[in-house]
C-alpha positions as CSV (number, residue, x, y, z in Angstrom):
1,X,-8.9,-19.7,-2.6
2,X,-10.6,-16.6,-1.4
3,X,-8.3,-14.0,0.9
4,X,-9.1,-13.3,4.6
5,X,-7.5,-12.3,7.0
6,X,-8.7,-14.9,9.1
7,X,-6.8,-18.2,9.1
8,X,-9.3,-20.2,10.8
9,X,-10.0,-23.4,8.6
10,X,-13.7,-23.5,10.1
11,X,-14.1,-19.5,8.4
12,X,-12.9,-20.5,5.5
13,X,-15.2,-23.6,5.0
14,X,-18.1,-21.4,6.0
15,X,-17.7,-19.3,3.2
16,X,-16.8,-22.1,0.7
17,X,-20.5,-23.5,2.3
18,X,-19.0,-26.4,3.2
19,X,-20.2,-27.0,6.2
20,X,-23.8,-28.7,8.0
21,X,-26.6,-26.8,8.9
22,X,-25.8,-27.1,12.5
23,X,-22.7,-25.1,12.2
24,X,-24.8,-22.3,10.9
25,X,-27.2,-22.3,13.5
26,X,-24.4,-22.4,15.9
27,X,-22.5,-19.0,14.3
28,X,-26.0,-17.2,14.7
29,X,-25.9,-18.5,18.0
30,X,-22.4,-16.4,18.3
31,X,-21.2,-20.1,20.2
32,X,-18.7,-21.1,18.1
33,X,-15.0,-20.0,19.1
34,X,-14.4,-17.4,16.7
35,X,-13.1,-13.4,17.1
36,X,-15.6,-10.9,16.0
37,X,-13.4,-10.2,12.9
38,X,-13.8,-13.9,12.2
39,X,-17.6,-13.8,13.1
40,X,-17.8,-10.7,10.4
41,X,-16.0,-12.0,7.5
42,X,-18.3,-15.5,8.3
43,X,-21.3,-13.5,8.2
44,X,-20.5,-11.2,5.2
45,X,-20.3,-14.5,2.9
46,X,-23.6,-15.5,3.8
47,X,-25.2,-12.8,2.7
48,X,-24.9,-14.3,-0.5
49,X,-27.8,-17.5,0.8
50,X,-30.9,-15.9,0.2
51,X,-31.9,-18.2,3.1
52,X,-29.7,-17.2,6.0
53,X,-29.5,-13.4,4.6
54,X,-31.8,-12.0,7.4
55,X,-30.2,-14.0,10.2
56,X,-26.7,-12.5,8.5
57,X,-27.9,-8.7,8.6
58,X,-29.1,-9.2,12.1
59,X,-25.7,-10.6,13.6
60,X,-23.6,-8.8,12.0
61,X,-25.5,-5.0,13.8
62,X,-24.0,-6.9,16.6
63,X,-20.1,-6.7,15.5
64,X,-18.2,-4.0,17.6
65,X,-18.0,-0.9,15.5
66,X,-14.2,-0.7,16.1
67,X,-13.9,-4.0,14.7
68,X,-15.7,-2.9,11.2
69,X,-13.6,0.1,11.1
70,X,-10.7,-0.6,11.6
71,X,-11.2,-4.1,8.9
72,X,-10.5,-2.2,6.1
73,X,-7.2,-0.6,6.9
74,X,-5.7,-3.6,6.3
75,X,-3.8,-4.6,3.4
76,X,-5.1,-7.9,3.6
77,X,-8.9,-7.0,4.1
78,X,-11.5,-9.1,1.8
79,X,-12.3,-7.1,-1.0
80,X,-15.9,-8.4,-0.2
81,X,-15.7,-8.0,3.3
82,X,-14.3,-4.0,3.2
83,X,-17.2,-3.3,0.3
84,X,-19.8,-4.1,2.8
85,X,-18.8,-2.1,5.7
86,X,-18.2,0.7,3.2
87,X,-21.5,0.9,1.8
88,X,-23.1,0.6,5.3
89,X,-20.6,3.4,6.4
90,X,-21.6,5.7,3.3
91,X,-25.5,5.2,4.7
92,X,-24.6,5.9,8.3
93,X,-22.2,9.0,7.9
94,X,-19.1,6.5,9.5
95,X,-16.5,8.7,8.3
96,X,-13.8,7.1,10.4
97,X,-14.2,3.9,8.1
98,X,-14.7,5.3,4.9
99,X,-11.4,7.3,5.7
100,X,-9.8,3.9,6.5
101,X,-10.7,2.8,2.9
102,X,-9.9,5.8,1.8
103,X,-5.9,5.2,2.8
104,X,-6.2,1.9,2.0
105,X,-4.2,1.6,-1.3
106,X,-4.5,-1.8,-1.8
107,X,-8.1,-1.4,-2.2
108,X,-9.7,-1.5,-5.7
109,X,-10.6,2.0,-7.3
110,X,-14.1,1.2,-7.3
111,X,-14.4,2.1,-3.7
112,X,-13.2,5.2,-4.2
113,X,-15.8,5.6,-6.6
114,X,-18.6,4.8,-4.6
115,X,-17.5,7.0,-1.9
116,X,-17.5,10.3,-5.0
117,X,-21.0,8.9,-5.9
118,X,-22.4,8.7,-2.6
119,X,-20.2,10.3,0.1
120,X,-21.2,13.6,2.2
121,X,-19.3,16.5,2.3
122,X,-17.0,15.8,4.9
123,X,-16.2,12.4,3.0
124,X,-15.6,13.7,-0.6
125,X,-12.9,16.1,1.4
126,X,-11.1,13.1,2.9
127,X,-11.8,11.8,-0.5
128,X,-9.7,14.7,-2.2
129,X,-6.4,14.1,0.1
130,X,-6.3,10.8,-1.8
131,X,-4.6,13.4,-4.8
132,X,-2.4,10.1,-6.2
133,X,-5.3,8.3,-7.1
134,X,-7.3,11.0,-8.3
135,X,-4.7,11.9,-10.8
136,X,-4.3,8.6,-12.1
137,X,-8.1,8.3,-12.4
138,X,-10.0,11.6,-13.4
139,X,-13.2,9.2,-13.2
140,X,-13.6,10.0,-9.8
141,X,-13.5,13.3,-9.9
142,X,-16.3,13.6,-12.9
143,X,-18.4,11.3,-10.9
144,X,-18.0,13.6,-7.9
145,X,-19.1,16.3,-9.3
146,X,-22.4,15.0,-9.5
147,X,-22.5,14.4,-6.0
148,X,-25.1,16.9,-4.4
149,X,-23.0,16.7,-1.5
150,X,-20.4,19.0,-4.0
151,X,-19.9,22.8,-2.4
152,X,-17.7,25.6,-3.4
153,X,-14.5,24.3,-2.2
154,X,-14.6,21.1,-3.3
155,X,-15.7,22.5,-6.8
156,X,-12.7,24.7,-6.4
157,X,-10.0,21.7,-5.4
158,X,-11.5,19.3,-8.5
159,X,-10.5,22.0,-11.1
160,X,-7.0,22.8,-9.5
161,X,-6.4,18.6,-9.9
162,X,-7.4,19.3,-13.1
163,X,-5.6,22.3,-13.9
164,X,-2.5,21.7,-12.5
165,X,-2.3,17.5,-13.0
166,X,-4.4,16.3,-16.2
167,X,-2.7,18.0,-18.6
168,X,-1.2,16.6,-22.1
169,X,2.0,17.7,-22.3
170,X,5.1,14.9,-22.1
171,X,6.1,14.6,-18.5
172,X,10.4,15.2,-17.8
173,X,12.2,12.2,-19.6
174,X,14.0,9.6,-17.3
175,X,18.2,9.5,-18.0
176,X,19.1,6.1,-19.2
177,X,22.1,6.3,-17.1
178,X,20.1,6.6,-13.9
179,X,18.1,3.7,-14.0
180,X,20.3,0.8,-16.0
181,X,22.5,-0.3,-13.1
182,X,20.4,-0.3,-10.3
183,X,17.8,-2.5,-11.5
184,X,19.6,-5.0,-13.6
185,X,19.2,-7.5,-10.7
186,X,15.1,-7.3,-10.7
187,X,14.6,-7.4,-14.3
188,X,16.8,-10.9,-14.7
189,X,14.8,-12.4,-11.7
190,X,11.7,-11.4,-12.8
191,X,12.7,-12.5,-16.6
192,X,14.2,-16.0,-15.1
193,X,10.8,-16.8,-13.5
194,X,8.6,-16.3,-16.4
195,X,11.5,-18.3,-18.5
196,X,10.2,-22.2,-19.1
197,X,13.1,-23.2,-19.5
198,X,16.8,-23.1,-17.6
199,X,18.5,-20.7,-20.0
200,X,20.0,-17.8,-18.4
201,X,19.0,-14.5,-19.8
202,X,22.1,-12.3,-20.7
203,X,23.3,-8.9,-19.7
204,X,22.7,-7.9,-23.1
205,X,18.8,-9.3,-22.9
206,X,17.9,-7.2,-19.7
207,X,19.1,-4.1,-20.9
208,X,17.6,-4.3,-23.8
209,X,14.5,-4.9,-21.8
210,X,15.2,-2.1,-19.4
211,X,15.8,0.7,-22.3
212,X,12.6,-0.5,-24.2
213,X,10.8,-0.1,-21.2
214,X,12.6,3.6,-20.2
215,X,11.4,4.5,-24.0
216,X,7.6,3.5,-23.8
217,X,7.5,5.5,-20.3
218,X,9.3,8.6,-21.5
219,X,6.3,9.0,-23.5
220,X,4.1,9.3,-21.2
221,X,2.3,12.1,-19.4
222,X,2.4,12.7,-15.7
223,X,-1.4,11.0,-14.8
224,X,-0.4,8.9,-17.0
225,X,2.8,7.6,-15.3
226,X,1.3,7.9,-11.5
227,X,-1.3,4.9,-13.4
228,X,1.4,2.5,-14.3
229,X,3.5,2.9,-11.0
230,X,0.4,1.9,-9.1
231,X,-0.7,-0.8,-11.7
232,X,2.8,-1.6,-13.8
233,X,5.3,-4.4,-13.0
234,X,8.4,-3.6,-11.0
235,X,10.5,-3.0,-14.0
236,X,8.4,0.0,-14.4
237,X,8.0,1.0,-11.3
238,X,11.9,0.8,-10.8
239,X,12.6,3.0,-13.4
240,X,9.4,5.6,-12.2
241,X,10.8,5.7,-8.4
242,X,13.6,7.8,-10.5
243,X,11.0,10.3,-12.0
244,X,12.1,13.8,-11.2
245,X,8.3,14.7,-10.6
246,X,8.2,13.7,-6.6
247,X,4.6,12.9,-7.3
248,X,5.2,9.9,-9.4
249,X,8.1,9.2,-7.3
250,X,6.0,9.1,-4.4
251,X,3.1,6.9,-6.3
252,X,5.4,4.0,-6.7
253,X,5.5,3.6,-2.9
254,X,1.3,3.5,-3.1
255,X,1.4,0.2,-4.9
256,X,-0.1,-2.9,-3.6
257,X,1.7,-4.8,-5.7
258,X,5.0,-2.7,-4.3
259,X,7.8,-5.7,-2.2
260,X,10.0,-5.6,-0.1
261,X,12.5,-6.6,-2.2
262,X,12.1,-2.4,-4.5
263,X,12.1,-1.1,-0.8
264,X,15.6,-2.8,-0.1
265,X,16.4,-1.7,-3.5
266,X,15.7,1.9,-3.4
267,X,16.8,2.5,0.5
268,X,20.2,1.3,-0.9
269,X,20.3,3.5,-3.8
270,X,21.7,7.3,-2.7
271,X,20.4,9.1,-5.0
272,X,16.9,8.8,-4.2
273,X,15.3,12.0,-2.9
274,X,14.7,12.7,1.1
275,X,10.8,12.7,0.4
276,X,11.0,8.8,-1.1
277,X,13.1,7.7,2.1
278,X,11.4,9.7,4.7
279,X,8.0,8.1,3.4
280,X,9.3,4.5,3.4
281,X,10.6,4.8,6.8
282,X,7.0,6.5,8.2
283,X,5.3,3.1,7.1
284,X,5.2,0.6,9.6
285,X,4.6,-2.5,7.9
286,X,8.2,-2.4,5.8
287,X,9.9,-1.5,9.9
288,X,8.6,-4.9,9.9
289,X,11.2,-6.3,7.8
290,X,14.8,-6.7,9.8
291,X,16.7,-5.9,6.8
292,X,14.7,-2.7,5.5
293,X,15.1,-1.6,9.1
294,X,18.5,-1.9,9.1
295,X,18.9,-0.3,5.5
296,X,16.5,2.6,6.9
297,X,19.2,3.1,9.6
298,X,21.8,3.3,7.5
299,X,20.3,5.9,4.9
300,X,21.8,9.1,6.1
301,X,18.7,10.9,4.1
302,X,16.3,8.9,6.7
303,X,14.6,11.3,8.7
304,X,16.9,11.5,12.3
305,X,14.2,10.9,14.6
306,X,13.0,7.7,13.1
307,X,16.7,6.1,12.3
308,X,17.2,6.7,16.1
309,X,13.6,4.9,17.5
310,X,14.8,1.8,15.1
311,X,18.4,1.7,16.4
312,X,17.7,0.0,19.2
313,X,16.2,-3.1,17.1
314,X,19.2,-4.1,15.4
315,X,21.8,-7.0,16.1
316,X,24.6,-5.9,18.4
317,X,27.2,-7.1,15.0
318,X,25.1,-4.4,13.1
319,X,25.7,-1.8,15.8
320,X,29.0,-2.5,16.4
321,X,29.3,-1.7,12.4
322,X,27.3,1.4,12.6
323,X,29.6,2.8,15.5
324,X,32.4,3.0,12.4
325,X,30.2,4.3,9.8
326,X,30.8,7.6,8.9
327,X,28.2,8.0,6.4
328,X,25.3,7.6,8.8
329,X,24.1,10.8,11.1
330,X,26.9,11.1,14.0
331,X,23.9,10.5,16.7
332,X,23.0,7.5,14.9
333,X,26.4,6.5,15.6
334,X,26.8,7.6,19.0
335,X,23.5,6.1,20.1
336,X,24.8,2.4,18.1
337,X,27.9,3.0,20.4
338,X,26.5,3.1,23.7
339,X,24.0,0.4,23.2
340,X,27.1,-1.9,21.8
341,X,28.4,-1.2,25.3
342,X,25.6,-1.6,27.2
343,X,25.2,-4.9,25.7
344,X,28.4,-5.9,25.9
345,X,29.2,-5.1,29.2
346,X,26.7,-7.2,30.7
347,X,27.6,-9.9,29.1
């Protein structure tokens, strides 16, 4: 089934075309009980019906602008959907949107090409932030450069990428020692699900697994390795969240394909860098998630600031532990103290 972010069975059905004519008549009409992101993603499918394209392109002038821009800053946006509003963006100089797609990791890498093929100068700046995916696809930037929208600075900025990314060389190897404990528990789960059958994989079998795996990456070149921890499984990106080069440390967390399950994983492990946890916690969607918060709270290397505004989420048997844990920031604890008591006192 196609992905939306709308859940309404009457959207869906609309762009399956499985619907009566009335029902189309009636969305043109804007009189049938949908939101205006529900209205675009409708109207975005028909498109497609050479008959009810015009009708299509009319309506959907009509959608709020704030709607359309901020539809593809979600993970979840329609591929379909977010391609539209970016091409109309790229003809109307919307920068806000195409900066929104820009961000939007979970987006496929053509749209980043579109906007180096056809985005003015303030949008092939935006587009140069994006350094993560430009490294792991020099594409863009050769297709950029043909962009008469290309001045001076942005010339400059393509060939330090170049210069100080794309090179050759090997990239730092990855200690064996480093990775082989703390993933063990991934690699079986993963292995047990593609397993037909009920055998049990063994100890022996995963790290096996996990050291062929270290191997094939140790051989790989920086761009190379930012690639495969946006595109790779999560044995790979596992082992590349231990990189020494913070840059393909940091990629890992760009994945769309990243769970919460490597977030848990990694906030638990101690001996990943401030920059990993201080970006994990500055993402709202995995605050989402009661147990990453409470694993963000208890990572002394989360930023202070941040542990503190999430302190006040967590179950009063989770505060009353962090009162005693030494190994989390003393204001952490002092703050878990007094809301303990406040919420114990009134009770």
């Amino acid at each position: 089934m196609t992905k939306l972010i709308s859940k309404n069975p009457l959207v869906i059905k609309i762009i399956q075309e499985e619907v009566e004519p009335e029902v189309y008549d009636m969305l043109f009409l804007k009189q049938l009980p949908f939101t205006e992101e529900e209205y675009l993603e409708s109207l975005v499918f028909l498109l497609k019906k050479e008959e009810l394209k015009t009708q299509a392109l009319k309506l959907l002038k009509t959608v709020p602008e704030p709607v359309k821009t901020q539809y593809p800053e979600k993970r979840e946006a329609n591929h379909r959907v977010a391609y539209y509003l970016l091409i109309e963006a790229l003809s109307t100089g919307n920068l806000n949107l195409v900066v929104k797609v820009i961000q939007n990791q979970a987006l496929p890498i053509e749209f980043l090409v579109r906007i180096a093929e056809l985005g003015n100068t303030p949008m092939l700046e935006m587009l140069l932030e994006n350094q993560i995916k430009l490294i792991a696809y020099p594409n863009i930037l050769d297709v950029m450069e043909k962009n008469s929208h290309v001045n001076n600075f942005i010339k400059g900025k393509i060939q330090e990428i170049r210069d100080f990314y794309l090179k050759e060389e090997k990239a730092a190897l990855i200690s064996e020692e480093d990775i082989i404990d703390n993933i063990q528990d991934i690699v079986q789960k993963d292995e047990e699900t593609e397993k037909e059958d009920s055998d049990k994989i063994t100890i022996e079998e995963i790290q096996e697994k996990i050291v062929t795996t270290l191997q094939r990456i140790n051989e790989l070149t920086v761009p190379e390795r930012i690639k495969l921890a946006l595109t790779g499984s999560r044995t790979e990106r596992m082992i590349l969240i231990k990189d020494a080069n913070k840059l393909v440390a940091l990629s890992v967390l760009e994945s769309p394909k990243l769970t919460e399950d490597e977030i848990l994983l990694t906030l638990r492990d101690r001996s990943i860098p401030q920059e990993i946890i201080a970006k994990i916690a500055n993402k709202r969607e995995w605050s989402k998630n009661y147990t990453v918060t409470l694993e963000m709270v208890q990572n002394p290397k989360t930023p202070l600031k941040k542990a503190l505004g999430l302190v006040s989420k967590l179950h009063l048997k989770d505060l009353k532990h962090l009162t005693y844990d030494k190994n989390v920031h003393y204001v952490v604890r002092n703050v878990a103290a007094n809301l303990y008591n406040e919420k114990t006192s009134t009770k």
